[in-house]
N, C-alpha and C positions, 0 to 999 in steps of 0.2 A: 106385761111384756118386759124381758129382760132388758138390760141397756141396748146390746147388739142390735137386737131386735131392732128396737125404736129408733138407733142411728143409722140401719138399712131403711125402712121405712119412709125417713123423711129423706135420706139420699134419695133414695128410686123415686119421692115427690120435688124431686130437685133442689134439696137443701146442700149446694156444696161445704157449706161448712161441717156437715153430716158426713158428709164423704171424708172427709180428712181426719176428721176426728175418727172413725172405724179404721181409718188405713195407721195412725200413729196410734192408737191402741194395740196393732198387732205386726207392728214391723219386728218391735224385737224379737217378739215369739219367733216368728217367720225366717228372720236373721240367723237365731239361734239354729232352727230345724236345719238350716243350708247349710250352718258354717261348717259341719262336720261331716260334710258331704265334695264340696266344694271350692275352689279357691276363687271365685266371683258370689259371694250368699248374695250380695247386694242385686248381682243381674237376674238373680232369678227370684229374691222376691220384687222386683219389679215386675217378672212374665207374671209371677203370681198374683199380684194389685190386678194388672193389665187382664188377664185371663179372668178375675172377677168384674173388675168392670165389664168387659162382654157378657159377662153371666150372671151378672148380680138378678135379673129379673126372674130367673131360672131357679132362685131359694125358693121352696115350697112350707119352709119350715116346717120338715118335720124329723130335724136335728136341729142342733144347735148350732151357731152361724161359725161357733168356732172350730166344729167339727167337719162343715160346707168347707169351710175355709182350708183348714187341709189339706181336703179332700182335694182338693184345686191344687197345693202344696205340693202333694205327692203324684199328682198325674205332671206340673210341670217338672219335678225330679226327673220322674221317669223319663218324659221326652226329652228334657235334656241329655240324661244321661244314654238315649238310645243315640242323638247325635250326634255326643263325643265318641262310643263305641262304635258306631257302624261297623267298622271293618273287622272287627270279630264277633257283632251281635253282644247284644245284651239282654238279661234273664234277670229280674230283681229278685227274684227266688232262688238263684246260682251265683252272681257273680257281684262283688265284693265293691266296696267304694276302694282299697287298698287296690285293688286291677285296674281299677280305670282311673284314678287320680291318689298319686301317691303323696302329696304334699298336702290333701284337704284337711281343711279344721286347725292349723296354727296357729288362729288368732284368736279360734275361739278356746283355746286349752291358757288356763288362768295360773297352773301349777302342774306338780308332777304329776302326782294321781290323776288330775283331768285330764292331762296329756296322753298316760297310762289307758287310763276309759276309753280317750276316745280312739285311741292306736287299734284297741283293741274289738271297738264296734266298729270299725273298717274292713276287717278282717271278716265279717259275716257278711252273709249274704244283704244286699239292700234294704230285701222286704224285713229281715230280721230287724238290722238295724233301725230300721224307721219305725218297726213298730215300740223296738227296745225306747228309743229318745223320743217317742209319743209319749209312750208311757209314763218311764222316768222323767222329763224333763218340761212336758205341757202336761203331765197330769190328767190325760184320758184310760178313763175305765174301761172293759173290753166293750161295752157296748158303743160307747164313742168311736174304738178302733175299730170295731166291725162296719160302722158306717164309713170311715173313710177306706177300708180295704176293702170292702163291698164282700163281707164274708158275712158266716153266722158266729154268733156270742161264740157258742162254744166249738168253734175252729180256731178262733181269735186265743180262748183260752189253751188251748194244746200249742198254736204258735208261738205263744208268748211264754209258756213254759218251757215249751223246745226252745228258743229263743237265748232263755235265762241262763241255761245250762250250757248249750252255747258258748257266751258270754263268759261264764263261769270257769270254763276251760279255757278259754281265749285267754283272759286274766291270767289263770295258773300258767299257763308257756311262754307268756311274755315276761321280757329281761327287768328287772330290777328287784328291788328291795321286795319280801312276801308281804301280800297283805292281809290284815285282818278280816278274811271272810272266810269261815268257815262253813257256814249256808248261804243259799242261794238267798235267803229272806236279809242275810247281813248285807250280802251284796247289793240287793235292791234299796236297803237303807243307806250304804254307801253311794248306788249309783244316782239315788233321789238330791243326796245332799250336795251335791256338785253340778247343780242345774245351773246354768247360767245368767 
């Protein structure tokens, strides 16, 4: 049994010490995935704690806890983000974190280039983005992101290639200095290297 594992475990057998230690193993992850979405990551990785606490009983394990845990991640993105949009609707597959909150991720951009990246995954749709800084930045495989987008491997694989290209072009029409990518796989080693 992985660590994750055996620290839900003895939490759902009432080990609070279990419980906190599973929650400060994955704030910063969780941190990171909002900052560049949001100008509160903190309030919404707390719905995101809170939303597993009510669900914690609901792992079946058959993903990994850190993939549930996203999973949970990106459904509270969404409701959040449907309840700041209300009044023109929201589409994670259409409309842009740059539409609905144009100052997100400040704090979490460390330099230019980060700043540059993350300017530039705003400007894509939601689901792009979130699958882009799954990928790049926790390190999930399409099989990972298929479980938390609830698609198949290879949808996941044509999204996150449509995605990349995307990205790619985003990069090229934003203002600064050109950068060194001249493929999409440079890019990804670029965009790997400025994880948080």
């Amino acid at each position: 049994m992985d660590q994750d594992r055996e620290l839900l475990e003895r939490w759902r057998a009432g080990d609070q010490a279990a419980g906190r230690d599973l929650f400060a193993r994955y704030f910063d992850p969780l941190f990171r995935f909002f900052a560049n979405k949001c100008n509160e990551p903190d309030e919404l990785v707390q719905a995101t704690f809170f939303a597993l606490v009510k669900a914690r009983d609901q792992f079946a394990g058959r993903s990994s806890f850190r993939t549930y845990l996203f999973t949970i991640a990106r459904n509270e993105l969404y409701r959040w983000l449907r309840t700041f949009k209300r009044e023109r609707g929201f589409d994670p597959e259409l409309s842009s974190i740059a539409e609905v909150a144009t100052t997100a991720g400040s704090r979490l951009a460390r330099n230019e280039e980060h700043r540059r990246l993350c300017a530039a995954l705003r400007t894509l749709p939601v689901e792009s983005q979130t699958l882009l800084e799954l990928h790049y930045w926790e390190g999930l495989d399409a099989t990972a992101l298929a479980e938390v987008f609830d698609a198949q491997v290879a949808t996941i694989r044509q999204r996150l290639s449509r995605a990349r290209l995307a990205l790619k072009d985003a990069l090229a029409a934003s203002a600064g200095a050109p950068l060194p990518l001249a493929t999409v796989e440079d890019m990804d080693t670029w965009a790997k290297s400025l994880a948080g």
